[in-house]
C-alpha positions as CSV (number, residue, x, y, z in Angstrom):
1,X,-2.8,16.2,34.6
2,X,-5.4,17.6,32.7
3,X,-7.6,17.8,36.2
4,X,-11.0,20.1,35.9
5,X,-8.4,23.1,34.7
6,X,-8.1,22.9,31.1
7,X,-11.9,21.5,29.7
8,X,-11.5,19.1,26.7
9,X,-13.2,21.0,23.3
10,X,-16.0,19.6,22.4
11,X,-17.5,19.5,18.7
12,X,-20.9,19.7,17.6
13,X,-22.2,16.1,16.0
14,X,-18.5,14.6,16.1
15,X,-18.2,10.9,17.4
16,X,-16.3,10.3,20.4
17,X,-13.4,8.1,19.3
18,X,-13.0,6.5,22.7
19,X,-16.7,5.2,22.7
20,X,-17.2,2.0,21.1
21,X,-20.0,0.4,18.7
22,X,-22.7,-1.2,20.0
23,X,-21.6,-5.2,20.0
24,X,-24.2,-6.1,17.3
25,X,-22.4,-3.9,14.9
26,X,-19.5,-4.3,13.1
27,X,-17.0,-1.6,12.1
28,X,-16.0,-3.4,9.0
29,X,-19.5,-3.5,7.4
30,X,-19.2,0.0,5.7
31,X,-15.9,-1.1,4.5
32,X,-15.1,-3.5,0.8
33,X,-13.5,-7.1,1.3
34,X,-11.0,-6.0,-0.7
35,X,-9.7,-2.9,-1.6
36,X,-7.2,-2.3,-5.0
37,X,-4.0,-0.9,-3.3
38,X,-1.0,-0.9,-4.8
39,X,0.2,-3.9,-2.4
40,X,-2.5,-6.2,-3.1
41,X,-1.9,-5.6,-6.7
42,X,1.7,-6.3,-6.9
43,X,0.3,-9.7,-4.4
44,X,-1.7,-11.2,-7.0
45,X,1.2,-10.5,-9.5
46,X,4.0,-12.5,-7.5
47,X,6.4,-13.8,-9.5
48,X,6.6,-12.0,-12.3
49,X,9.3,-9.9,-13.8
50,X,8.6,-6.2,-13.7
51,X,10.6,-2.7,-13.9
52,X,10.1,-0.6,-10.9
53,X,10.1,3.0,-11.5
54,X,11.4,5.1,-8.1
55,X,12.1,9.0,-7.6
56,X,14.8,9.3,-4.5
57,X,14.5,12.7,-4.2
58,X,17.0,13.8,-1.6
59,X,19.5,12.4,-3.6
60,X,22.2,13.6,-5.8
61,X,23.6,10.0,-7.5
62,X,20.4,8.4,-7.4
63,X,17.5,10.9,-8.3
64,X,15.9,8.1,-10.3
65,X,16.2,4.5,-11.0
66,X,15.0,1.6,-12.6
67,X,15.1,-1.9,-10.6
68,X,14.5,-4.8,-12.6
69,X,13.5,-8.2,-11.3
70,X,10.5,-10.8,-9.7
71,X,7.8,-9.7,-7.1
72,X,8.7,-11.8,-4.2
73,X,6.6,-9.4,-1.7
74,X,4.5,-6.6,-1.2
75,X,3.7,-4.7,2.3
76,X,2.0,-1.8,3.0
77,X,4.8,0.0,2.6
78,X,7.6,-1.8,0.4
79,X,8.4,-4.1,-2.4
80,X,11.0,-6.9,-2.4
81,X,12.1,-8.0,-5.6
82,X,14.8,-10.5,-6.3
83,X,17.1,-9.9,-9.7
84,X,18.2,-13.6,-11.2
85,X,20.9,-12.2,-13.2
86,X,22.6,-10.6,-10.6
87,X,21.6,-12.5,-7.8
88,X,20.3,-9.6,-6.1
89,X,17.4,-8.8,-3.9
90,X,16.2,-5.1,-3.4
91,X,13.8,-3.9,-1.0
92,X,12.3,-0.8,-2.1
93,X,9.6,1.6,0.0
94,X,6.4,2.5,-1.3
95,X,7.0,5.8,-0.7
96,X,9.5,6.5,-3.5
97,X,8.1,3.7,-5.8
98,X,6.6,6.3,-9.1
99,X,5.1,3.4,-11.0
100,X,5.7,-0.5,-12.2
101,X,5.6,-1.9,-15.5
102,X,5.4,-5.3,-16.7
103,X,5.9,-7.4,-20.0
104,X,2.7,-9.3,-19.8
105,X,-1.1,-9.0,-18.2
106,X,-1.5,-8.6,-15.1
107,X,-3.4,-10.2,-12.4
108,X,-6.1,-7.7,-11.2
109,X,-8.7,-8.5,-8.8
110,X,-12.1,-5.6,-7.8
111,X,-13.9,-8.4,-5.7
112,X,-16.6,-5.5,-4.8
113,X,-16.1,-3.6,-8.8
114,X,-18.3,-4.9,-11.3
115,X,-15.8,-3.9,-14.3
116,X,-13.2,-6.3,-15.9
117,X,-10.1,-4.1,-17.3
C-alpha cells in the first residue's frame, strides 16, 4: 500500500528493527541470566504463606484487599494463591498487586548481584 508515495522516516544512527544480528552474535549477551522481577521472586518463594496487598481501583466495594494464602504460581503477569482454610484459590494480576508480605525469610536469588540481603 505504502508504494513509492508516502517515504518511510528515517532516523539518524537508529537500528533497523527488521535487520538481524550477524549469526555469531547473540542478542542475549548484553542481557543477565536472571533478572529479580517480581515473578521470579514470588517462584523461588512457592509455597509459602503470604498476604497479598492489591489496589482495585475502579472499584467502589473493593478499593483494597488483603488475600491471604500459599504461592502456588507466579506469571508475568499474575499470582495464584490457594487459601487452606477456605479452600479457595485466587488468581490475582500483577497489575493491581501493591506489595506482598510474608511471616518468614524469603528466598531471594541476584545470580549476576554480588550482594546477599
Amino acid at each position: 500500500m505504502n508504494g513509492s508515495y508516502y517515504q518511510n522516516p528515517t532516523f539518524p544512527n537508529a537500528v533497523n528493527p527488521v535487520e538481524t544480528p550477524p549469526s555469531n552474535v547473540s542478542s542475549m549477551q548484553s542481557l543477565p541470566m536472571e533478572q529479580s522481577y517480581i515473578e521470579n521472586i514470588l517462584r523461588l518463594n512457592k509455597g509459602k504463606k503470604v498476604r497479598a496487598y492489591v489496589s482495585f481501583p475502579d472499584s467502589i466495594e473493593w478499593k483494597d484487599k488483603i488475600f491471604t494464602g500459599i504461592v502456588e504460581e507466579a506469571g508475568r503477569d499474575h499470582l495464584i494463591l490457594s487459601d487452606p482454610t477456605n479452600s479457595h484459590w485466587y488468581l490475582i494480576l500483577m497489575i493491581y498487586l501493591n506489595y506482598v508480605e510474608f511471616d518468614e525469610r524469603i528466598n531471594y536469588s541476584h545470580s549476576y548481584s554480588e550482594k546477599t540481603f
